[in-house]
Rosetta silent file (secondary structure, phi, psi, omega in degrees, C-alpha in Angstrom):
SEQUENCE: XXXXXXXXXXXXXXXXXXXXXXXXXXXXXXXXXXXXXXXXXXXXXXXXXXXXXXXXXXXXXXXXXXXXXXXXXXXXXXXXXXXXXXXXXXXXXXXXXXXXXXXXXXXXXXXXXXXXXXXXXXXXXXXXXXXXXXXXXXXXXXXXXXXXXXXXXXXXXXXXXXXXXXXXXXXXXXXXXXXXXXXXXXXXXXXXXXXXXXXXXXXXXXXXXXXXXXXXXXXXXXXXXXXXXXXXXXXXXXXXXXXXXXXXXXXXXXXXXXXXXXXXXXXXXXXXXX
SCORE:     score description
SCORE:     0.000 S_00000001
   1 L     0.000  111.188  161.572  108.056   31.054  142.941 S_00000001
   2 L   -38.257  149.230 -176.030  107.514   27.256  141.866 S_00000001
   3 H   -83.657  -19.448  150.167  108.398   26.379  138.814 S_00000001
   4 H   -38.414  -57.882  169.271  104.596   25.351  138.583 S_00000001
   5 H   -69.830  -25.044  135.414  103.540   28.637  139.015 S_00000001
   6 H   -22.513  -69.457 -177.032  105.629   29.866  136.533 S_00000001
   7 H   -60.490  -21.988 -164.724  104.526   27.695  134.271 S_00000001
   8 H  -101.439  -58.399  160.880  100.812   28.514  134.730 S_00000001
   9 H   -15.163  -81.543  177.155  101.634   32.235  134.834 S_00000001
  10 H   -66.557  -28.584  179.510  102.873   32.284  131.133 S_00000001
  11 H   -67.912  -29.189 -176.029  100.296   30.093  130.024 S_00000001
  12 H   -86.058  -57.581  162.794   97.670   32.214  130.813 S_00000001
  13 H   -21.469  -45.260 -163.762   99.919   35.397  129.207 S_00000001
  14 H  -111.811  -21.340  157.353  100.841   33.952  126.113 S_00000001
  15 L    78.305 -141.485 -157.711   97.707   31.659  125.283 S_00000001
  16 L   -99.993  -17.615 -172.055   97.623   29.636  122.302 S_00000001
  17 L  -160.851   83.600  147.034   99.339   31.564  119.189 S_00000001
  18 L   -91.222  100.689 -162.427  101.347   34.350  120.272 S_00000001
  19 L   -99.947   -1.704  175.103  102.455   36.295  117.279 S_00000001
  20 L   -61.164  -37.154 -172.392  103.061   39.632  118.822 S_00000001
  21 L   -78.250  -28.696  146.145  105.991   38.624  120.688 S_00000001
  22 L   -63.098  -19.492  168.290  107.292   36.730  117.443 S_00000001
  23 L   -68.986  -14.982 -153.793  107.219   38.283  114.637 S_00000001
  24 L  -110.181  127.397 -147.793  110.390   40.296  115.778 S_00000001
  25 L   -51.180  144.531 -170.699  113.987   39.135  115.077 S_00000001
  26 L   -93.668  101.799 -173.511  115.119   36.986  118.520 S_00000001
  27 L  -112.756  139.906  165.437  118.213   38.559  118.627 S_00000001
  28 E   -53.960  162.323  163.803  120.064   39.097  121.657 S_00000001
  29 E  -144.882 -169.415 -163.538  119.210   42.572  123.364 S_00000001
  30 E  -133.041  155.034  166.846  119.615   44.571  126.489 S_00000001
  31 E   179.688  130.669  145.010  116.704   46.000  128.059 S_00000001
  32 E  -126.072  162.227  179.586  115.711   47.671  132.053 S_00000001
  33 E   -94.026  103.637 -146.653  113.391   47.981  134.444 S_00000001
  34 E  -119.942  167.128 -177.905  112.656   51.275  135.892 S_00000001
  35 E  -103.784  156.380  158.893  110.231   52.822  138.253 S_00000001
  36 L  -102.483   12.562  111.041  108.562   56.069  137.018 S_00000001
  37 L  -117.747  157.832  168.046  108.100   56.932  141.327 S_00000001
  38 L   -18.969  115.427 -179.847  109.066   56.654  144.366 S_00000001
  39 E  -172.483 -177.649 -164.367  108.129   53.604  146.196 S_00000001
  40 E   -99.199  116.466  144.210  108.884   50.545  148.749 S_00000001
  41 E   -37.987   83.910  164.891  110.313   47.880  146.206 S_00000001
  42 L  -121.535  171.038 -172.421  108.390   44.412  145.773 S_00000001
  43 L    85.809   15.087  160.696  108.161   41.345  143.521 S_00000001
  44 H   -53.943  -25.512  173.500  111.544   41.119  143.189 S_00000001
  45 H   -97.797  -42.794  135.567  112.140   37.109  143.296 S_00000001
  46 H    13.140  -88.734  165.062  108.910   36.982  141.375 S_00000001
  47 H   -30.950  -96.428  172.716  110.036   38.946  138.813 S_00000001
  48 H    -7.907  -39.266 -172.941  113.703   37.401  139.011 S_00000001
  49 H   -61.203  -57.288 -155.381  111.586   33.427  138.632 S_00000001
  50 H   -44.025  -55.050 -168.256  109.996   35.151  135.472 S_00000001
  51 H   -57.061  -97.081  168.659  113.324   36.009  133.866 S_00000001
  52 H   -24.221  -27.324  157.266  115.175   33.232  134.722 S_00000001
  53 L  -101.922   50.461  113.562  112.551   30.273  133.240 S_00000001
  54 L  -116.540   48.469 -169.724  112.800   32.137  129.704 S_00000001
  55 L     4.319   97.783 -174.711  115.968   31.923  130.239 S_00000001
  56 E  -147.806  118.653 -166.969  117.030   35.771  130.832 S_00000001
  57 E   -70.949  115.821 -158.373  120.007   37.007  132.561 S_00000001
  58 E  -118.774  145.390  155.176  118.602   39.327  135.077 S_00000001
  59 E  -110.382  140.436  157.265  120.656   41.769  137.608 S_00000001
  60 L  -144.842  150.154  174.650  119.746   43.670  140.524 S_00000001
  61 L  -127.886   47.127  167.890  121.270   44.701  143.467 S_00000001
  62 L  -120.891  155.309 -174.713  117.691   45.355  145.075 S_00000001
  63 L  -144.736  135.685  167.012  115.612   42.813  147.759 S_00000001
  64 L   -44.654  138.327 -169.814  111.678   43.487  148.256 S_00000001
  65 L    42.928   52.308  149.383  111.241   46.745  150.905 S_00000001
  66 E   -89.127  125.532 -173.702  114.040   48.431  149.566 S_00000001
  67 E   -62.826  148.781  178.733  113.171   51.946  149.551 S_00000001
  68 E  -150.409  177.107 -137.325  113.995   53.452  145.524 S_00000001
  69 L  -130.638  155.276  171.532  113.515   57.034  144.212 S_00000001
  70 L   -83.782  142.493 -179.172  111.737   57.586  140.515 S_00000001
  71 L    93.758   25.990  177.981  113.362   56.799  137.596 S_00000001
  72 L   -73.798  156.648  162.816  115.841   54.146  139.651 S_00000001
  73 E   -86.843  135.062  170.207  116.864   51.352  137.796 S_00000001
  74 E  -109.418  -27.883  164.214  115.358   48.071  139.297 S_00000001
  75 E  -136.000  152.243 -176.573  116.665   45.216  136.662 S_00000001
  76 E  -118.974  119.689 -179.500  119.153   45.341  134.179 S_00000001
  77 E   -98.344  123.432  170.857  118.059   42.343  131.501 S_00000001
  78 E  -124.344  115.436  165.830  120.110   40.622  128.809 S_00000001
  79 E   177.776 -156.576 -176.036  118.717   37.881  126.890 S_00000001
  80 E   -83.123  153.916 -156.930  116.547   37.085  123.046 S_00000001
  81 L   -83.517  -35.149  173.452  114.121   39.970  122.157 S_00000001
  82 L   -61.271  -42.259  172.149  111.337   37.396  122.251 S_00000001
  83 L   -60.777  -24.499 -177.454  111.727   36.396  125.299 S_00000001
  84 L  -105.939    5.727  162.882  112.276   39.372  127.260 S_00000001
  85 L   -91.280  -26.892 -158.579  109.107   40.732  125.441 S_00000001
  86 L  -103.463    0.339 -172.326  107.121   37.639  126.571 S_00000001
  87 L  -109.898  -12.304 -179.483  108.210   37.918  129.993 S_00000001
  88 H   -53.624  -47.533  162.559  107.974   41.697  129.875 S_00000001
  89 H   -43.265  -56.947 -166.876  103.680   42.066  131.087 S_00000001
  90 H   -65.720  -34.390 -178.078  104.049   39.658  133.475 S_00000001
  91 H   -65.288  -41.003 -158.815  106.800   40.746  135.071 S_00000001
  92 H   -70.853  -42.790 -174.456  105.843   44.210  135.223 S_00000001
  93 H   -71.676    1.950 -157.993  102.569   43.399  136.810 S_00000001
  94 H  -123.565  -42.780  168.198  103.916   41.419  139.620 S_00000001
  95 H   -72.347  -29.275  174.938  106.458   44.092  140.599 S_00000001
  96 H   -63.983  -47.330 -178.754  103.816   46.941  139.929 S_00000001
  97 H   -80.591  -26.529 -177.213  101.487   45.461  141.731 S_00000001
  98 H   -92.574  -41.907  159.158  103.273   43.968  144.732 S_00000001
  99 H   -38.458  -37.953 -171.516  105.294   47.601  145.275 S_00000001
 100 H   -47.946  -63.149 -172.607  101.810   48.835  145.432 S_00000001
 101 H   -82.256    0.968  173.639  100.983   47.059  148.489 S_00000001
 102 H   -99.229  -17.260  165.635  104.468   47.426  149.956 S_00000001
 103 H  -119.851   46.029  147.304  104.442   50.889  150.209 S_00000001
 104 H   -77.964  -66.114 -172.760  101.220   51.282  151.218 S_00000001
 105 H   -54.365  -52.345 -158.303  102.005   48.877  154.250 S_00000001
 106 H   -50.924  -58.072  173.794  105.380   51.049  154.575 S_00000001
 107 H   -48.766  -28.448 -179.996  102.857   54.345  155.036 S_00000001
 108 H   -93.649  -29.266  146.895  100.817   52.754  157.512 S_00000001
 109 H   -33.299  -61.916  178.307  103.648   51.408  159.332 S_00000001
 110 H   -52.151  -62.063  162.293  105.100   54.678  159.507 S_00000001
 111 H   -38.007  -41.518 -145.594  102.028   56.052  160.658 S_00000001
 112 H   -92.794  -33.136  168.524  101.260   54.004  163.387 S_00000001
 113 H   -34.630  -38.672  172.901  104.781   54.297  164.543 S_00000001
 114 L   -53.392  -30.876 -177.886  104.233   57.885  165.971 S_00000001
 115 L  -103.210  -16.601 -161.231  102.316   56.380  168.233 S_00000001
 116 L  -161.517  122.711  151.212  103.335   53.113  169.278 S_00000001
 117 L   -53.837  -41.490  172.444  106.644   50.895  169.099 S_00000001
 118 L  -118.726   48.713  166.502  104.987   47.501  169.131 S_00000001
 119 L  -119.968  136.373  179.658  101.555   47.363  167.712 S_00000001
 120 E  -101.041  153.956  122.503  101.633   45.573  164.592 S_00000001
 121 E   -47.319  108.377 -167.691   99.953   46.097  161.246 S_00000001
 122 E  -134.783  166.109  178.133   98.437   42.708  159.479 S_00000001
 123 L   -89.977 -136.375 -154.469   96.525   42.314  156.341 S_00000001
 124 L  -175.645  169.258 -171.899   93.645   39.874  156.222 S_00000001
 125 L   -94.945    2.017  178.992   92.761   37.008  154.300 S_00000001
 126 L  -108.735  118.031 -159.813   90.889   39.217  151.742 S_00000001
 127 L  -123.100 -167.227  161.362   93.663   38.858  148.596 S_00000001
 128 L   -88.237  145.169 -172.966   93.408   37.799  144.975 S_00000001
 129 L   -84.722  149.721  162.668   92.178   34.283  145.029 S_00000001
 130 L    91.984  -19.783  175.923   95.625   32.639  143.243 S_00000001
 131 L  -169.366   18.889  170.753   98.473   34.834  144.345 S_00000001
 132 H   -43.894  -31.258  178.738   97.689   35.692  148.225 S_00000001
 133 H   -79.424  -19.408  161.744  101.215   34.745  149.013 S_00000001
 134 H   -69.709  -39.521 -177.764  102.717   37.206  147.052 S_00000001
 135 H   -64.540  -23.746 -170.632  100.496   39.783  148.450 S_00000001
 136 H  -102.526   34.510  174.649  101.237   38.924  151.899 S_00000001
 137 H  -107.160  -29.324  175.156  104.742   38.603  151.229 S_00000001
 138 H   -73.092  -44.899  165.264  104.348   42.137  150.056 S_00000001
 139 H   -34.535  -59.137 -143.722  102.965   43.073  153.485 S_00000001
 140 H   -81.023  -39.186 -179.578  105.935   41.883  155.338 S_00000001
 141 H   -65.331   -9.410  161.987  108.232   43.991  152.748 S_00000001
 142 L   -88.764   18.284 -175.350  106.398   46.888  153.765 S_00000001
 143 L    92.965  -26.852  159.787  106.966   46.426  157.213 S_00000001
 144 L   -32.297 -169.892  174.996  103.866   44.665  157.840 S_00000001
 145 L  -143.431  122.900 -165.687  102.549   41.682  159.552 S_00000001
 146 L  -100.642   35.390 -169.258  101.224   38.971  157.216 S_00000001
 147 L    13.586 -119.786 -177.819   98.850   37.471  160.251 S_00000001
 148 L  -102.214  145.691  178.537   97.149   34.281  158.702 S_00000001
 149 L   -75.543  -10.236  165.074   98.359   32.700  155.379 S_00000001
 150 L   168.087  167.888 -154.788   95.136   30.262  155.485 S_00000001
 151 L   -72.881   20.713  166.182   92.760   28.903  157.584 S_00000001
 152 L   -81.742  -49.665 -165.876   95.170   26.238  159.010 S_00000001
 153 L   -54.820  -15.070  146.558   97.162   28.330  160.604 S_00000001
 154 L   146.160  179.865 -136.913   94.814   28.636  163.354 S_00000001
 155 E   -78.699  155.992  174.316   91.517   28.640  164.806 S_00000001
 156 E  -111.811   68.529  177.552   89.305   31.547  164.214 S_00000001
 157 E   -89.615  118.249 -170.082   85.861   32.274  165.625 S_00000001
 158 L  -100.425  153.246  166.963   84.221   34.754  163.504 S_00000001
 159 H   -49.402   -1.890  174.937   80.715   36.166  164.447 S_00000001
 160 H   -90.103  -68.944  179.122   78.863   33.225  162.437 S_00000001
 161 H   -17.337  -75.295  155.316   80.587   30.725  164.627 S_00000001
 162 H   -27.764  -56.429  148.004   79.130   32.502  167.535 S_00000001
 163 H   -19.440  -33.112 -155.957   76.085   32.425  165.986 S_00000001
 164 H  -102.843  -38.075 -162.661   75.908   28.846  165.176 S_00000001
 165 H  -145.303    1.876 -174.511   77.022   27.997  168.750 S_00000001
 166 L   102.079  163.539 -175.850   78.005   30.545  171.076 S_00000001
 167 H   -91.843  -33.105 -176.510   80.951   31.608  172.436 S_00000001
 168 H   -99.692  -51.680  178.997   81.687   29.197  175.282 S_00000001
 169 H   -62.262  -56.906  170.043   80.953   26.086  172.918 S_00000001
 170 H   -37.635  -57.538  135.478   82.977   27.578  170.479 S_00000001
 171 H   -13.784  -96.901 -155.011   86.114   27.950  172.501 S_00000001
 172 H   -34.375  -67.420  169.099   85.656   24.678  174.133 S_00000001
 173 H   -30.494  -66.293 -173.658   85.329   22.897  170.620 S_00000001
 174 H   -54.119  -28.368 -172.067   88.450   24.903  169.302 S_00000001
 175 H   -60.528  -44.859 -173.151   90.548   24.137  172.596 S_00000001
 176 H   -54.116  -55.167 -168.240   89.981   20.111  171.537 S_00000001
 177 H   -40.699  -49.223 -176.527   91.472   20.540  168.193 S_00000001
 178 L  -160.974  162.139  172.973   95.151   21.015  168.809 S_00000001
 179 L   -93.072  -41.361 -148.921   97.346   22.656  171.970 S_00000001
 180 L   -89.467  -12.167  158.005   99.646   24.053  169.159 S_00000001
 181 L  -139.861  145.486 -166.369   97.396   26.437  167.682 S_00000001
 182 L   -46.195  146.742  177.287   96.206   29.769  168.684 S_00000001
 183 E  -131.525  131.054 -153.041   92.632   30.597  169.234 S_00000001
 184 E  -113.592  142.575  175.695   91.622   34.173  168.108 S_00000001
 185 E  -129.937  157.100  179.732   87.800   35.187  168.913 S_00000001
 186 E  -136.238  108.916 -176.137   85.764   38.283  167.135 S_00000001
 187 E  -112.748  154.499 -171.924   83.833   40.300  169.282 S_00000001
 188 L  -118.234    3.949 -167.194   81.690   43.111  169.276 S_00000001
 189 L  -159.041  162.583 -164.324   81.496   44.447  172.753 S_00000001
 190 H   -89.299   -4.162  164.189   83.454   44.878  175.450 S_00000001
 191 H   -67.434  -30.489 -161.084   81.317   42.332  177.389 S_00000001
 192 H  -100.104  -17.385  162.118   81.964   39.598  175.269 S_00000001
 193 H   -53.022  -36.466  179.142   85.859   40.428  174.894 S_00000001
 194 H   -90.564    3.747  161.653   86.063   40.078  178.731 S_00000001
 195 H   -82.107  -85.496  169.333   84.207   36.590  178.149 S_00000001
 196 H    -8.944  -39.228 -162.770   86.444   35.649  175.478 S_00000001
 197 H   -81.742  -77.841 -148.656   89.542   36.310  177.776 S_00000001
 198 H   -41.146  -46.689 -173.429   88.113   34.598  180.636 S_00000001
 199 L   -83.365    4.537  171.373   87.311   31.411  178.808 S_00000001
 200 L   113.916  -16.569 -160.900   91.354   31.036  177.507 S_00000001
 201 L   -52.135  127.960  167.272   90.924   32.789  174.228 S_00000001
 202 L   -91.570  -21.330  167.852   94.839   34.134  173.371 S_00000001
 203 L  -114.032  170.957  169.599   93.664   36.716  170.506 S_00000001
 204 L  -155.755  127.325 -171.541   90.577   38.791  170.503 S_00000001
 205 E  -102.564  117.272 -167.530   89.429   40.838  167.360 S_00000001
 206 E   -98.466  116.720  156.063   87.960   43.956  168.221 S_00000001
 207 E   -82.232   89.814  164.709   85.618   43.908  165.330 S_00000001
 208 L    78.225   33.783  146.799   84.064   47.304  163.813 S_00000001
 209 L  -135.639  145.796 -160.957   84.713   50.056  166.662 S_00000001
 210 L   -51.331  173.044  172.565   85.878   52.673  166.660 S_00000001
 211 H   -22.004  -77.952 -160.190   88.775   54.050  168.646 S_00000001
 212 H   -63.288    7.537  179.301   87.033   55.202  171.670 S_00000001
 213 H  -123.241   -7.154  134.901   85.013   51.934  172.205 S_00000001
 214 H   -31.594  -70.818 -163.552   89.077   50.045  171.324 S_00000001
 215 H   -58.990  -57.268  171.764   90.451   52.137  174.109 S_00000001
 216 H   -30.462  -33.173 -174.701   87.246   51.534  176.231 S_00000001
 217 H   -88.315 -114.056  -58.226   87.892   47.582  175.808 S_00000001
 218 H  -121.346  -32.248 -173.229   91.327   47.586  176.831 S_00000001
 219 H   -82.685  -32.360  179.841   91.070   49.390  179.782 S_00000001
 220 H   -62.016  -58.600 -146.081   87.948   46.965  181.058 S_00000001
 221 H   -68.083    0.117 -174.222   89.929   44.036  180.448 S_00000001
 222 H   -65.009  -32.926  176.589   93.098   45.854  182.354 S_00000001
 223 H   -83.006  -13.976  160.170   90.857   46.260  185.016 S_00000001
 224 H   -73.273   -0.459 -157.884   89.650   42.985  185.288 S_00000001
 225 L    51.468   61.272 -169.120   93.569   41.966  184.964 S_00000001
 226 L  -118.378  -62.552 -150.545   92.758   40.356  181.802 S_00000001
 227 H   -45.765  -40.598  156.328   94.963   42.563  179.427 S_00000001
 228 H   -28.058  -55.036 -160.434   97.736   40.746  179.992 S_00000001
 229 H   -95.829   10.073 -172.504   97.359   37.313  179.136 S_00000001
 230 L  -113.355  111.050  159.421   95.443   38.359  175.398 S_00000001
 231 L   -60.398  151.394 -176.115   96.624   39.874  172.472 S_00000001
 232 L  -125.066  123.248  167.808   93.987   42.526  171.238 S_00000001
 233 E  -139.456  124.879 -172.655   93.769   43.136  167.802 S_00000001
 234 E   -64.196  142.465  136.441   91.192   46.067  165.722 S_00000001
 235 E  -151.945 -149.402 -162.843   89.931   45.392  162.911 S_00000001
 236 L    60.530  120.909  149.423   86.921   46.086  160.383 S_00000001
 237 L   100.698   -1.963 -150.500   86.305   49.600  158.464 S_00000001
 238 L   -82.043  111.848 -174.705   90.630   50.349  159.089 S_00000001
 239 L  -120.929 -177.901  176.363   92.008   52.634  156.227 S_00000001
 240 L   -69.315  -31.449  174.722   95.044   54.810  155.892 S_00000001
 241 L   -18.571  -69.295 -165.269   92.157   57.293  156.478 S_00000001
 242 L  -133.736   30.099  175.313   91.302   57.030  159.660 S_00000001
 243 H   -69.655  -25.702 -159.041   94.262   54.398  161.074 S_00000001
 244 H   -72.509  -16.508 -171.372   96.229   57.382  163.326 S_00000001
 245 H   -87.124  -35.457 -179.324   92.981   57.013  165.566 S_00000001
 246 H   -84.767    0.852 -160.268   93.203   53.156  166.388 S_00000001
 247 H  -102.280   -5.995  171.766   97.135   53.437  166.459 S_00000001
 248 H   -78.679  -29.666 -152.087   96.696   56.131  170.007 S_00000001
 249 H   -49.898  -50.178 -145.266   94.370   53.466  171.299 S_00000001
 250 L   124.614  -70.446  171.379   97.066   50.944  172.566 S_00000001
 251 L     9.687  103.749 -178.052   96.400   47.928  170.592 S_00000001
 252 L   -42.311  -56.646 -164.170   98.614   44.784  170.015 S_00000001
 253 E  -142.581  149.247  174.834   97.430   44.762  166.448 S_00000001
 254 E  -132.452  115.868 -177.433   95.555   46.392  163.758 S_00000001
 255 E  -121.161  157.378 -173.742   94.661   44.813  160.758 S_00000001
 256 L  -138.582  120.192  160.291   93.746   46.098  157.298 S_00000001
 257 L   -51.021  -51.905 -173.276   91.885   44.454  154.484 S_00000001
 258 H   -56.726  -23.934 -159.896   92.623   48.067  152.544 S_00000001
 259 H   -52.796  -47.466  176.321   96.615   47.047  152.641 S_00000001
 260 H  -101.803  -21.506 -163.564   95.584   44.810  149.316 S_00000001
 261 H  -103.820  -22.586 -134.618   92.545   45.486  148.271 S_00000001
 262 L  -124.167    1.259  177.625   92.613   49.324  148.428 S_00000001
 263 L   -51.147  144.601  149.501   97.133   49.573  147.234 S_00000001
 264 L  -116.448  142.232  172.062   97.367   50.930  143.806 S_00000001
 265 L   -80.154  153.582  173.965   99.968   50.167  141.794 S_00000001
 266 L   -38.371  142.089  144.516  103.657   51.220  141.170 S_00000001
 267 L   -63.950   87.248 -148.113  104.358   52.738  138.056 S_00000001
 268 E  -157.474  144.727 -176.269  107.024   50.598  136.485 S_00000001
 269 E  -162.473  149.074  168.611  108.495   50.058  132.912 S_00000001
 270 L   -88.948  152.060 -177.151  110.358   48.178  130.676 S_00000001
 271 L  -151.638  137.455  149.632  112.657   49.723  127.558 S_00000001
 272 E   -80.624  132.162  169.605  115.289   47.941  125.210 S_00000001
 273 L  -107.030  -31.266  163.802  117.802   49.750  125.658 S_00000001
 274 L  -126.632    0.000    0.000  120.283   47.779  122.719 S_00000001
């Protein structure tokens, strides 16, 4: 974590006149950080930033999507009682929150495994505006795939695109832009996926269908001898729910929006201990 982002962090935490955290003598103390369950272990350099710019000596001998059992210890903290109080919220919520989504991802992982060695599991670009990189740093400690980190990372034709211009002008346009980055198209039918191939596209986003019309795509483009040169990747509507159905299909990739938006957070707490 920049020490910018640090800095920004605690500013919004501690505001303009924080007397809770002050009134109490700043003494040295002791204090750790425990889970109350089971979970895939993230936010650890996060945390670890937190500590370290209020100057707080922190140990662990855990790294994000380490599995840990409830009531493990995750930091052991030495440093003044103000400080480890003002760093205590913040901290908690960044490891609470980022575990959340790592063993989610872990569970989904897991899942999909029964069925398939290499089809990956990606998030989506719908985060918290403000801290997307932790969640999708959180991904990949669950086992995940953190597909794109923003919209540089390459071109994207979403159904508006299409809209605006079509499918074969879209392409074409994106094709101009750079050799160096991939161009992913989002389709809705298995007609326009075997367009989409045809015209160069290297991903294709099976957008909002179900298994059987997933599986149904993949075998037309196999039979066209398309399947090859494309990555295929599901997405829309994809939950822990109903994931075990797209993960028989075959599929390069499946991504889920739910990995962050739908994780609830770890259970996690701080204590003085001296």
């Amino acid at each position: 974590m920049l020490i910018k982002e640090v800095e920004s962090f605690i500013e919004e935490d501690l505001g303009y006149d924080d007397v809770s955290c002050t009134i109490v003598p700043d003494k040295p103390v002791e204090a750790i950080i425990f889970t109350k369950e089971a979970c895939i272990i993230a936010g650890i350099k996060e945390a670890g930033s937190i500590f370290c710019y209020l100057g707080i000596q922190a140990e662990t001998t855990l790294k994000d999507g380490d599995r840990v059992k409830a009531g493990e210890r995750i930091f052991r903290l030495k440093g003044g009682a103000v400080s480890i109080l003002r760093a205590e919220r913040l901290a908690l919520n960044f490891l609470g929150h980022l575990s959340g989504i790592a063993t989610l991802t872990r569970a989904c992982v897991d899942t999909v495994r029964k069925y398939s060695e290499i089809t990956r599991v990606a998030c989506t670009r719908k985060t918290t505006p403000g801290i997307r990189k932790f969640e999708k740093l959180a991904v990949a400690a669950g086992g995940g795939d953190t597909h794109r980190f923003n919209l540089s990372d390459s071109v994207m034709i979403k159904d508006n695109h299409v809209k605006l211009m079509g499918i074969e002008a879209a392409i074409e346009a994106a094709k101009k832009a750079s050799f160096t980055r991939k161009i992913e198209v989002e389709v809705e039918s298995a007609e326009d996926a075997v367009l989409a191939a045809k015209l160069g596209a290297d991903i294709i986003m099976l957008d909002n269908m179900q298994p059987e019309a997933v599986w149904r795509t993949l075998e037309i483009l196999k039979e066209k001898g398309l399947r090859d040169q494309v990555i295929v990747e599901a997405s829309g509507g994809i939950s822990q729910a109903n994931l075990e159905g797209y993960a028989k299909t075959g599929v390069d990739v499946i991504s889920m929006g739910s990995l962050i938006h739908k994780s609830r957070w770890i259970d996690l707490s701080l204590e003085i201990v001296s």
